[in-house]
py3Dmol code that shows the C-alpha trace and the ligand (Angstrom):
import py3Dmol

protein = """\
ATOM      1  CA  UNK A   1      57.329  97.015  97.164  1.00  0.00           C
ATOM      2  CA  UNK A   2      60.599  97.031  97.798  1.00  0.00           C
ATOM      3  CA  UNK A   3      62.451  98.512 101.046  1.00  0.00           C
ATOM      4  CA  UNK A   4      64.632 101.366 100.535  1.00  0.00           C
ATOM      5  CA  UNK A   5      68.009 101.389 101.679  1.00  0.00           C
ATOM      6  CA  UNK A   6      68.753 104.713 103.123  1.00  0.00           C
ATOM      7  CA  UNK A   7      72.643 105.107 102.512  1.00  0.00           C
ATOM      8  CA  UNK A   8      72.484 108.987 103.381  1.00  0.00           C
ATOM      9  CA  UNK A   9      70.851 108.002 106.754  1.00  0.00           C
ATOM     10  CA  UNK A  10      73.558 105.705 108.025  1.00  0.00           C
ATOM     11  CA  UNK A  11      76.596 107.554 106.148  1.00  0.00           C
ATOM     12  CA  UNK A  12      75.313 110.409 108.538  1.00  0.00           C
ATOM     13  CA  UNK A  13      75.205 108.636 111.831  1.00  0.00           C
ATOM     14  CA  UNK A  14      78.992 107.072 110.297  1.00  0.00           C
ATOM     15  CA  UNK A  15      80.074 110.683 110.057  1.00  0.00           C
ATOM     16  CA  UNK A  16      79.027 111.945 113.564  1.00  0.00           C
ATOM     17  CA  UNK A  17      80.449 109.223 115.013  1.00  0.00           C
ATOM     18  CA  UNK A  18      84.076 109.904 113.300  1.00  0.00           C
ATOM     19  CA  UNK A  19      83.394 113.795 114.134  1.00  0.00           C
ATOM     20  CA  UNK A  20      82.869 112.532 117.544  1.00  0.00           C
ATOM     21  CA  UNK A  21      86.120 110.412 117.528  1.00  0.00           C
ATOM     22  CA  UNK A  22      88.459 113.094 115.889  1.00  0.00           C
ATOM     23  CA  UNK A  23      87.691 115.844 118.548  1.00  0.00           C
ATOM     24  CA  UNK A  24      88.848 113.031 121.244  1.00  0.00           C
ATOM     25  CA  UNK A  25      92.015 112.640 119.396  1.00  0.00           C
ATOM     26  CA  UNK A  26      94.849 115.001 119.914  1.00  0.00           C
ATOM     27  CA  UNK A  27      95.511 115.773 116.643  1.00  0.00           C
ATOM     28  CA  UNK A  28      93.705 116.165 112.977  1.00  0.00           C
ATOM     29  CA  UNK A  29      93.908 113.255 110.774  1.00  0.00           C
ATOM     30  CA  UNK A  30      95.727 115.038 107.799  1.00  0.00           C
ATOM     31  CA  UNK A  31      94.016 113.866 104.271  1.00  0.00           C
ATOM     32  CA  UNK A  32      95.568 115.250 101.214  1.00  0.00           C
ATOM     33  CA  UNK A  33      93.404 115.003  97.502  1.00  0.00           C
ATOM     34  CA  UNK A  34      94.908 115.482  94.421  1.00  0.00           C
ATOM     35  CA  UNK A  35      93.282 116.567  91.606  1.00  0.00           C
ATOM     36  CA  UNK A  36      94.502 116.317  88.231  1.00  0.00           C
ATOM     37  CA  UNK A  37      92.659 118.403  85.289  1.00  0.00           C
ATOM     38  CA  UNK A  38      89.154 120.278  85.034  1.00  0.00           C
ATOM     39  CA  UNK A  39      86.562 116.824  84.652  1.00  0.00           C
ATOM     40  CA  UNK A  40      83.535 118.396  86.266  1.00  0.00           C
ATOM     41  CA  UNK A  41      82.434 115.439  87.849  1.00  0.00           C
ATOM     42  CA  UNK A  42      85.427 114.874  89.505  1.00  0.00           C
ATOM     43  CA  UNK A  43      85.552 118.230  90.737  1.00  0.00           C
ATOM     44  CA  UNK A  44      82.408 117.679  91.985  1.00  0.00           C
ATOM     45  CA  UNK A  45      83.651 114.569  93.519  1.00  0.00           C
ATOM     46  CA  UNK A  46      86.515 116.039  95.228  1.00  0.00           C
ATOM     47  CA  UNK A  47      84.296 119.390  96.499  1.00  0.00           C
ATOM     48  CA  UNK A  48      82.153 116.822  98.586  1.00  0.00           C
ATOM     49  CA  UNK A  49      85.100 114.725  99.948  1.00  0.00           C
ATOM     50  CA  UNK A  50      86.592 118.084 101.240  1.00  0.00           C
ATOM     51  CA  UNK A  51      83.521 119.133 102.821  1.00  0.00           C
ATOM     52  CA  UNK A  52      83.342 115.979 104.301  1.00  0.00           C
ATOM     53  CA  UNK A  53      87.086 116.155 105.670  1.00  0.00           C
ATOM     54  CA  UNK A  54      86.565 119.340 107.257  1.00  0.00           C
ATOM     55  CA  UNK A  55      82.797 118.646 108.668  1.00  0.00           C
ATOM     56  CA  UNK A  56      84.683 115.899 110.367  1.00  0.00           C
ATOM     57  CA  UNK A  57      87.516 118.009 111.793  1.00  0.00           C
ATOM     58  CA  UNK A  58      90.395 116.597 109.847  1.00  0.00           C
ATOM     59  CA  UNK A  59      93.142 118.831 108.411  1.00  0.00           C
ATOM     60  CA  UNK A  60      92.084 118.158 104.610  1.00  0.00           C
ATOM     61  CA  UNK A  61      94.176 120.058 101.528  1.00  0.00           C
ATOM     62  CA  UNK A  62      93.151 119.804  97.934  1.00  0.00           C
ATOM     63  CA  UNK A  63      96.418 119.914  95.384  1.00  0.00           C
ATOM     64  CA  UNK A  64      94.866 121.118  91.972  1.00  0.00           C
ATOM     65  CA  UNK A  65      97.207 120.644  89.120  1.00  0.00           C
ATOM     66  CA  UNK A  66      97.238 121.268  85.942  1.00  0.00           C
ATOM     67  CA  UNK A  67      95.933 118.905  83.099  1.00  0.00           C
ATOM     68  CA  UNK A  68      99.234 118.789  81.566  1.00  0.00           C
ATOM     69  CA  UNK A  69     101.550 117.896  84.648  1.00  0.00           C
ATOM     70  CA  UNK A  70     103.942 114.930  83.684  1.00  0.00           C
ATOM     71  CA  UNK A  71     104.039 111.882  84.756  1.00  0.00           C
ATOM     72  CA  UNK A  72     107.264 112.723  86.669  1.00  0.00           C
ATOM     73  CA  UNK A  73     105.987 115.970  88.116  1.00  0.00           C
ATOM     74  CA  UNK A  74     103.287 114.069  89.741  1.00  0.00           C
ATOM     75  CA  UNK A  75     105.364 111.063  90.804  1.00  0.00           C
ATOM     76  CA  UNK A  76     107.331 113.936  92.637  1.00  0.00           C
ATOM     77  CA  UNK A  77     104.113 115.547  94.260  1.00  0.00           C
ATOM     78  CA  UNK A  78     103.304 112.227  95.540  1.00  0.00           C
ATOM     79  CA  UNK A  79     106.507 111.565  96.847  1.00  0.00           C
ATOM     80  CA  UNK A  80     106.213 115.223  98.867  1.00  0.00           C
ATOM     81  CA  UNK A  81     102.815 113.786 100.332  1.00  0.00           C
ATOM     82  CA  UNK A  82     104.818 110.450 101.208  1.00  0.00           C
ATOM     83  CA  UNK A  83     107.017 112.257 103.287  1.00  0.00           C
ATOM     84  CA  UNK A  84     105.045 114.745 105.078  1.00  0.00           C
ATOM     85  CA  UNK A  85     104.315 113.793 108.512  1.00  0.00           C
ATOM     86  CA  UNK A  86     100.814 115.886 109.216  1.00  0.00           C
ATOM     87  CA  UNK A  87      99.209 113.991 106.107  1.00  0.00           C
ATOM     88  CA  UNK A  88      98.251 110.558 106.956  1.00  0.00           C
ATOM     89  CA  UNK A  89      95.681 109.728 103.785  1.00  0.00           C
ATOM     90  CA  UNK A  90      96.603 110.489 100.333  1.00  0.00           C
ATOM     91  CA  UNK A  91      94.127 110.011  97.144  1.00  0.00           C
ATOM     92  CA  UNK A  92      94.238 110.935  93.647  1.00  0.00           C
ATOM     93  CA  UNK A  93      91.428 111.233  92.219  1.00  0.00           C
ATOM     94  CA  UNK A  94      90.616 109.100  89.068  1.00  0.00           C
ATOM     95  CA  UNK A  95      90.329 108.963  86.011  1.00  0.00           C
ATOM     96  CA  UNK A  96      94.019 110.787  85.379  1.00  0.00           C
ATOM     97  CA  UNK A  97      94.300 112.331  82.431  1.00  0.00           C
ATOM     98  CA  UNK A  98      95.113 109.725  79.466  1.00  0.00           C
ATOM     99  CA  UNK A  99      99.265 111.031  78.864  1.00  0.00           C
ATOM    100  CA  UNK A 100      99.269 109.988  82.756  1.00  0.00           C
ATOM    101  CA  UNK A 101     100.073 106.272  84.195  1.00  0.00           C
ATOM    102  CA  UNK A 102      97.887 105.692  86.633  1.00  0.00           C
ATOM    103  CA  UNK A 103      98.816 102.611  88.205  1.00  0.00           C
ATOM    104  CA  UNK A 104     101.978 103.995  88.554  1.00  0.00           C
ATOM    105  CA  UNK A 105     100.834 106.989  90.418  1.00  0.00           C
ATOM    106  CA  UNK A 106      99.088 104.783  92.459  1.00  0.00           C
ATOM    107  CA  UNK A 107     101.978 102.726  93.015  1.00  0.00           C
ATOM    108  CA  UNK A 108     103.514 105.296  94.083  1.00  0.00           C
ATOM    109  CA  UNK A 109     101.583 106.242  97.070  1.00  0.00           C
ATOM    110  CA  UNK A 110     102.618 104.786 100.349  1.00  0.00           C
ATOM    111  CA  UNK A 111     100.616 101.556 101.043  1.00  0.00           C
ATOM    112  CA  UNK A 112     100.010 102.720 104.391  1.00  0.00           C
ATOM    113  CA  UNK A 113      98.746 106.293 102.945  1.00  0.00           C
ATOM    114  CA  UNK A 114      96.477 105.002 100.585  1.00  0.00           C
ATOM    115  CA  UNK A 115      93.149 105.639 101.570  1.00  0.00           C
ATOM    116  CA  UNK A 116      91.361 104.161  98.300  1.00  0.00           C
ATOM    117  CA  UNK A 117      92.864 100.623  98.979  1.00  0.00           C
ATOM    118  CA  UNK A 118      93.957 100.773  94.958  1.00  0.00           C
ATOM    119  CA  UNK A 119      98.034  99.915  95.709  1.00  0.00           C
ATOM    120  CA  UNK A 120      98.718  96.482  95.038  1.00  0.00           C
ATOM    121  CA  UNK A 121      99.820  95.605  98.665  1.00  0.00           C
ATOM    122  CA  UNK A 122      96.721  96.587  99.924  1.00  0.00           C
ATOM    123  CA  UNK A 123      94.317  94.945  96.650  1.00  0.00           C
ATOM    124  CA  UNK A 124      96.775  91.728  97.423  1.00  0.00           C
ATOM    125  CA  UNK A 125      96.070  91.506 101.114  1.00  0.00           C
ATOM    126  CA  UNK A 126      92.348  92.305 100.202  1.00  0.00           C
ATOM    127  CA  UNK A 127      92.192  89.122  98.432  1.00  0.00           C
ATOM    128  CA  UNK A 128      94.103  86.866 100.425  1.00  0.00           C
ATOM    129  CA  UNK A 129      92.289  87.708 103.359  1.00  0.00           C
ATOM    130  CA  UNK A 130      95.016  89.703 105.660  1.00  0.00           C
ATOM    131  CA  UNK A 131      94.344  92.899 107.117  1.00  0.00           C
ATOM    132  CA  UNK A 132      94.667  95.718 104.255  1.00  0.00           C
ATOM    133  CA  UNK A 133      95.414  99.461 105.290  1.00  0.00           C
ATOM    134  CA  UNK A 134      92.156 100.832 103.522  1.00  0.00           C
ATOM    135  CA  UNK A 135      88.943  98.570 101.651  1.00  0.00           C
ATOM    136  CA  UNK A 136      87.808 100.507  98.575  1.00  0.00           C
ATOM    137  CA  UNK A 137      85.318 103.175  99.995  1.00  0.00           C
ATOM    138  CA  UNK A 138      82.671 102.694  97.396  1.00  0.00           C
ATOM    139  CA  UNK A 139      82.489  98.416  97.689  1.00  0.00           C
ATOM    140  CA  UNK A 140      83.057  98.777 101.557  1.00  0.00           C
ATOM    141  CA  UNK A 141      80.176 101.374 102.491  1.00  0.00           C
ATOM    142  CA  UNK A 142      77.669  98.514 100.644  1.00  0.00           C
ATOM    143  CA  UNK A 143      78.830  96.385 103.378  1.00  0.00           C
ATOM    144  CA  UNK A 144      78.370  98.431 105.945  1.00  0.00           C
ATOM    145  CA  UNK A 145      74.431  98.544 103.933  1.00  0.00           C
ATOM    146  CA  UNK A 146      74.294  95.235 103.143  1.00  0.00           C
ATOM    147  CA  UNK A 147      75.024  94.468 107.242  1.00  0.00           C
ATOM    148  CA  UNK A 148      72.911  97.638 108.806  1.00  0.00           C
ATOM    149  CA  UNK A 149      70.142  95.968 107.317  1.00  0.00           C
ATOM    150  CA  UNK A 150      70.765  92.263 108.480  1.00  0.00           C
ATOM    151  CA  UNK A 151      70.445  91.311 104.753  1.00  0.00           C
ATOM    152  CA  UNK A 152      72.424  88.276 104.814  1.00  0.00           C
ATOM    153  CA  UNK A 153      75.229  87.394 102.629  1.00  0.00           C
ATOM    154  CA  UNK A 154      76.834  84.002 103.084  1.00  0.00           C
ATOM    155  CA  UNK A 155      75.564  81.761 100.908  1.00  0.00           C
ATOM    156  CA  UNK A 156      73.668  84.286  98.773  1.00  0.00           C
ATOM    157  CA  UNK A 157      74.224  84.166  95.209  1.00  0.00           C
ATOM    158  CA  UNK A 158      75.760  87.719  94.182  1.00  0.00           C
ATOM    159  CA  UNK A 159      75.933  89.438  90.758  1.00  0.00           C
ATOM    160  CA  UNK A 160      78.114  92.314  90.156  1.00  0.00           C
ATOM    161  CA  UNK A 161      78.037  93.797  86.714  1.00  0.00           C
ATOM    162  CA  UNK A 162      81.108  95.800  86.490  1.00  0.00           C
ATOM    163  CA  UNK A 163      84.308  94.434  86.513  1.00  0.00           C
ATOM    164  CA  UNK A 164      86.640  98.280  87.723  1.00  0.00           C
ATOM    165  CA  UNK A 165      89.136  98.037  90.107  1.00  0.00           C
ATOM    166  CA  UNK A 166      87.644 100.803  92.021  1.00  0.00           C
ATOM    167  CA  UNK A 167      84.165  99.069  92.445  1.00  0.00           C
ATOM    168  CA  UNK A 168      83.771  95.586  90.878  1.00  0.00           C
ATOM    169  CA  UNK A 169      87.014  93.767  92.264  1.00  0.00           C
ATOM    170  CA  UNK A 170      86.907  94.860  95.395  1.00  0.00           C
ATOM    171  CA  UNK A 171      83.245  93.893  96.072  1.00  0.00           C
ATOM    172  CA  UNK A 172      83.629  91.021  94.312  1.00  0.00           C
ATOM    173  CA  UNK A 173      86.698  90.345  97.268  1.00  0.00           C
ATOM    174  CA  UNK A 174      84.496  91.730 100.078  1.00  0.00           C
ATOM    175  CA  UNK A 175      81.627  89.693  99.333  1.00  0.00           C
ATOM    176  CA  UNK A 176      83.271  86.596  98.520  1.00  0.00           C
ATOM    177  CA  UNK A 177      85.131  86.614 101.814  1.00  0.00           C
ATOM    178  CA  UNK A 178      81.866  86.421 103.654  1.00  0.00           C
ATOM    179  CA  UNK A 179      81.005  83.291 101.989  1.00  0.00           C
ATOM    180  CA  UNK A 180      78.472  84.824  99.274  1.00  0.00           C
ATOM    181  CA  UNK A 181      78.669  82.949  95.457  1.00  0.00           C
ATOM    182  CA  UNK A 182      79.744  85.360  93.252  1.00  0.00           C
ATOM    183  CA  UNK A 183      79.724  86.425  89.597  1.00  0.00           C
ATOM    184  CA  UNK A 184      81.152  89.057  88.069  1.00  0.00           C
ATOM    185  CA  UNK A 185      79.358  90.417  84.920  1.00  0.00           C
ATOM    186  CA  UNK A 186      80.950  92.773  82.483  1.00  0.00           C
ATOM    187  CA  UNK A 187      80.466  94.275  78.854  1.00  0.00           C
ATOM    188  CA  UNK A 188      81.487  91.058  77.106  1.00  0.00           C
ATOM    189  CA  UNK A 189      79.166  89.005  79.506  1.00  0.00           C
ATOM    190  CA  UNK A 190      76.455  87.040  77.253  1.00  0.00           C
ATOM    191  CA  UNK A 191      73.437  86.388  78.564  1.00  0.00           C
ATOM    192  CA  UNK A 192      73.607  89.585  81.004  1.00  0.00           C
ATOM    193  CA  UNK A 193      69.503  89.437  81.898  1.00  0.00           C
ATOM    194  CA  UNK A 194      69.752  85.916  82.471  1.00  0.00           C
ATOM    195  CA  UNK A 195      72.254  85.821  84.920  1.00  0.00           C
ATOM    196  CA  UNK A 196      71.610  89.308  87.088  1.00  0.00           C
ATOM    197  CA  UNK A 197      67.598  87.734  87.527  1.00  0.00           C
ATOM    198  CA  UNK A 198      69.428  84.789  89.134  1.00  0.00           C
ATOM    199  CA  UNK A 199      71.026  87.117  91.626  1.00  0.00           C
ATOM    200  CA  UNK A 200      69.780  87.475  95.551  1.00  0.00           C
ATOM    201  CA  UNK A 201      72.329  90.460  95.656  1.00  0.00           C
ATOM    202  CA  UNK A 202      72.593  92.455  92.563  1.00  0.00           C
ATOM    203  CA  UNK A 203      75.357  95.080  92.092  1.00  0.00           C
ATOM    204  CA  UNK A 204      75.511  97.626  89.565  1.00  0.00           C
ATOM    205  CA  UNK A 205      78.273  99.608  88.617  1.00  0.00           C
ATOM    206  CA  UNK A 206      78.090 100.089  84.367  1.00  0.00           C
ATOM    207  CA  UNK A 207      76.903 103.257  84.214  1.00  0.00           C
ATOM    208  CA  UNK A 208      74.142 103.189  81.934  1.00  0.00           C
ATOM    209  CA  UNK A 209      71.202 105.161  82.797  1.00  0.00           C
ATOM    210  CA  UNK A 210      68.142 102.957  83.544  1.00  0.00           C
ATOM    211  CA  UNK A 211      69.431  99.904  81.953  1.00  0.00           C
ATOM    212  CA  UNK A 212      68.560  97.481  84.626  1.00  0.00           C
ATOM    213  CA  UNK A 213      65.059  97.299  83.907  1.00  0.00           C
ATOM    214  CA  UNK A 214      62.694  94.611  85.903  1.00  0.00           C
ATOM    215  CA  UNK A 215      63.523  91.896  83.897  1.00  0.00           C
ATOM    216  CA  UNK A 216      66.819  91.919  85.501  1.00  0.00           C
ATOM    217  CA  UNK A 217      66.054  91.034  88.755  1.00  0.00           C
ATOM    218  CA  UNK A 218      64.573  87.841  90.698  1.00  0.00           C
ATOM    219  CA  UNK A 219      61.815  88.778  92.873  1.00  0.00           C
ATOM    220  CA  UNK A 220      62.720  89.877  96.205  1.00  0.00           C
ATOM    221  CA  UNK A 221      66.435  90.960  95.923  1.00  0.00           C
ATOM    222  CA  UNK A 222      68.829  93.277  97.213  1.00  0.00           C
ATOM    223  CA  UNK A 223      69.530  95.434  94.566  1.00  0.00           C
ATOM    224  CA  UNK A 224      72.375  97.874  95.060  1.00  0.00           C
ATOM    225  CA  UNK A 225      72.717 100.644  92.806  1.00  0.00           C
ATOM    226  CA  UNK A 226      76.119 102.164  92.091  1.00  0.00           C
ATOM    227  CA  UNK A 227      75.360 104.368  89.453  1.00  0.00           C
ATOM    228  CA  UNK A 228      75.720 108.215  88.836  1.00  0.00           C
ATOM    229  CA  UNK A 229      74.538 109.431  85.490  1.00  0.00           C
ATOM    230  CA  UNK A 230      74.059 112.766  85.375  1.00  0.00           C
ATOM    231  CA  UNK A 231      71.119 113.484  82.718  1.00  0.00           C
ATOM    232  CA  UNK A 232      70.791 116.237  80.183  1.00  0.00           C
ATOM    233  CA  UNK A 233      68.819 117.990  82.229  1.00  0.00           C
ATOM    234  CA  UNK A 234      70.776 118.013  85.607  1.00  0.00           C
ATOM    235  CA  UNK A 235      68.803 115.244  87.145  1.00  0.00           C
ATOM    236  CA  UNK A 236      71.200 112.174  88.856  1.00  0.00           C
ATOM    237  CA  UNK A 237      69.979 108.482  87.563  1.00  0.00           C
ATOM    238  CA  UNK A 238      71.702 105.462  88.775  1.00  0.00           C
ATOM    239  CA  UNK A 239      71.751 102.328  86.437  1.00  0.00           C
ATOM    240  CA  UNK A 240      68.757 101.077  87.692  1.00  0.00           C
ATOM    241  CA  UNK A 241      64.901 102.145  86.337  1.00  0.00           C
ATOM    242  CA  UNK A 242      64.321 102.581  90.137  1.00  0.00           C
ATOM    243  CA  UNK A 243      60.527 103.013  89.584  1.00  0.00           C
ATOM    244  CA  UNK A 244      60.006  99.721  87.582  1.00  0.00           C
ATOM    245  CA  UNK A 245      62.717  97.349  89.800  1.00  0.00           C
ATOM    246  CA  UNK A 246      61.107  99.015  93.078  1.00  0.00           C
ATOM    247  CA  UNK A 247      57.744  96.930  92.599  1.00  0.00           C
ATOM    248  CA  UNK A 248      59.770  93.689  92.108  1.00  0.00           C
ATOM    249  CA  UNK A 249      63.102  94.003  94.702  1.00  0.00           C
ATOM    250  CA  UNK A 250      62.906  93.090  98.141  1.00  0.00           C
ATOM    251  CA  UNK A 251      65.318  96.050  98.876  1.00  0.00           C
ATOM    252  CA  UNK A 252      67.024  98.809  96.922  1.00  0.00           C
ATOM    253  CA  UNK A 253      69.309 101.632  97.046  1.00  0.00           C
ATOM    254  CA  UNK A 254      67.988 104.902  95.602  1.00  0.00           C
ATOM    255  CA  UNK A 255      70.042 107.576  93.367  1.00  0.00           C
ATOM    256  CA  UNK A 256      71.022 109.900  95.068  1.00  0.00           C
ATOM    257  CA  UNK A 257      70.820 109.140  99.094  1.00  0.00           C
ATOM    258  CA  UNK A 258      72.362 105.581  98.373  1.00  0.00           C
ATOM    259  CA  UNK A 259      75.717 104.240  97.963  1.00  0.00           C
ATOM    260  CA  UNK A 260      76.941 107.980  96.847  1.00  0.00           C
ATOM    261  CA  UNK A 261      76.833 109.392 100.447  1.00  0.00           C
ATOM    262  CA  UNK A 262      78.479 105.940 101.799  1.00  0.00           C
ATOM    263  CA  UNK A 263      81.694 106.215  99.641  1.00  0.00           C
ATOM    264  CA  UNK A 264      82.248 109.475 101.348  1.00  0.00           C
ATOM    265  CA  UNK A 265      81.452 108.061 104.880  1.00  0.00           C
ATOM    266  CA  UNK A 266      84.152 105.329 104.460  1.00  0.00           C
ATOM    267  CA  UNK A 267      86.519 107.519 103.248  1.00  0.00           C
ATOM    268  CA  UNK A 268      86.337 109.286 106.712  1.00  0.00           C
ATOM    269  CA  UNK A 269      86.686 106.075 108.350  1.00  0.00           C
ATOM    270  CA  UNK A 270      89.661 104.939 106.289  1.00  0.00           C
ATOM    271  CA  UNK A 271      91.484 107.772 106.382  1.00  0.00           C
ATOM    272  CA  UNK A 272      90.743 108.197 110.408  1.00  0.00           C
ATOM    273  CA  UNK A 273      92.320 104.999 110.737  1.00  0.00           C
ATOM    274  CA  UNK A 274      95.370 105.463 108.645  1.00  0.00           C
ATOM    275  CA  UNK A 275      95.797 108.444 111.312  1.00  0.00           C
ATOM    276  CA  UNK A 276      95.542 106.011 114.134  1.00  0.00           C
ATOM    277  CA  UNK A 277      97.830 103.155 112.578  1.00  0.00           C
ATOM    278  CA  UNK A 278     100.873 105.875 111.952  1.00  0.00           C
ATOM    279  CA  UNK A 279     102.282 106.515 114.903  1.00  0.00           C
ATOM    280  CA  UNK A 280     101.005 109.977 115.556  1.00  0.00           C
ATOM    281  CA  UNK A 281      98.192 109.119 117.769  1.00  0.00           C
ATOM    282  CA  UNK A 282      99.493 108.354 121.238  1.00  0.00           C
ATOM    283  CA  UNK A 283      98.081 105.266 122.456  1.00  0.00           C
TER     284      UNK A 283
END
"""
ligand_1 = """\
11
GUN
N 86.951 108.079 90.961
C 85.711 107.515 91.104
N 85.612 106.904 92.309
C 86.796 107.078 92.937
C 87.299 106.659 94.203
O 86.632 105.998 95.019
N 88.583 107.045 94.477
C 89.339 107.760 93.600
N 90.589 108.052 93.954
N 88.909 108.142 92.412
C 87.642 107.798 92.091
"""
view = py3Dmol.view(width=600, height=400)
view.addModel(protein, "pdb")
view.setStyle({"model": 0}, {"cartoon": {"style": "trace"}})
view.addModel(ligand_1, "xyz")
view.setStyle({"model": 1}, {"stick": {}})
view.zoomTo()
view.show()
């Protein structure tokens, strides 16, 4: 039986500890999230992250705008955000509506204000192994699992399966850096099964409800579950059949309570230290 990997347990000491920190600090780390359009999820998305932002004492606006904003309306929003001193962590959230070029937008935002890690500069430095402002939350907070529970990585062979650059890349970066074989698994990929049951780490981030069934996975491995289906009738299922791969894993991450709550967490601690790179903190 497998042991579970309580993400909610250590995003919540994570959070205390930044709560902690920001009350020490002289001023409010100043997080602004944009929201583009009515996608429930992501509304539900962004409701957390601002509960999160003000739990933790940080001076946290939401910018709703409408689904039909142009490209050059937002561009100039962005810009606005840029330039305003008390904001010190921008993110839009994603997916933009389809008239809407996102890498553009995300271009646009200030490398040193981007507290997803998605502009180029900071993706580039990522992979070349130099100091980036912000690590993708989501990839970074299974990390911060993967190392709370001394599961070791170097030399490990790890499977992602998902290839986005908010999840797949940058984990396959992050792990890769810390010396772990890794391969990358997408929806071309033949031979999915074969390869994910050769994994010690396994990663999943398709969004399929329940497809990684026990087949999947070698006996005794990590299996991190970055899934968030929401079922027909409410319920949240990751992409693993948690029951089944429970019996054969050596660890696992449940949905919810598992890499969900982390994602938040580390956007805390990114966008805490963006505050204390700019400037605004005395030293
Ligand atoms: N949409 C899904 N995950 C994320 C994320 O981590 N950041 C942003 N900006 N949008 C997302």
């Amino acid at each position: 039986m497998a042991i579970l990997i309580k993400g909610s347990e250590l995003a919540q000491k994570i959070r205390e500890n930044i709560k902690n920190e920001v009350s020490s600090l002289g001023i409010k780390p100043g997080i602004a999230v944009v929201i583009v359009g009515e996608d429930p999820a992501s509304k539900v998305y962004v409701g957390r992250k601002e509960k999160a932002t003000l739990e933790a004492g940080f001076n946290s606006i939401v910018i709703k705008l409408d689904k039909k904003i142009t490209q050059a309306e937002l561009e100039i929003k962005i810009d606005e955000l840029n330039t305003d001193n008390d904001i010190h962590a921008i993110l839009v959230q994603l997916p933009l509506p389809k008239h809407i070029n996102s890498d553009e937008i995300i271009q646009k935002i200030l490398p040193h204000k981007d507290v997803d890690g998605f502009h180029p500069l900071n993706v580039g430095k990522l992979w070349i192994g130099l100091q980036p402002y912000s690590v993708p939350c989501t990839p970074y907070g299974i990390i911060k699992l993967l190392e709370e529970n001394n599961i070791q990585i170097s030399g490990k062979h790890a499977v992602i399966i998902g290839r986005s650059n908010i999840v797949g890349k940058p984990m396959a970066s992050l792990l890769l850096s810390r010396n772990a074989t890794v391969t990358v698994c997408h929806s071309r990929t033949a031979n999915l099964k074969e390869i994910a049951s050769q994994a010690d780490i396994l990663v999943s981030a398709i969004g399929k409800p329940a497809f990684i069934s026990e087949g999947f996975i070698k006996e005794g491995a990590v299996v991190i579950d970055v899934g968030i289906n929401r079922m027909p009738d409410g319920k949240l299922t990751g992409d693993v059949d948690f029951n089944k791969v429970e019996q054969k894993a050596g660890y696992i991450t449940p949905v919810p309570g598992g890499v969900g709550p982390m994602t938040i967490a580390m956007l805390l601690y990114n966008a805490l230290n963006l505050c204390k790179r700019s400037g605004s903190v005395s030293k």
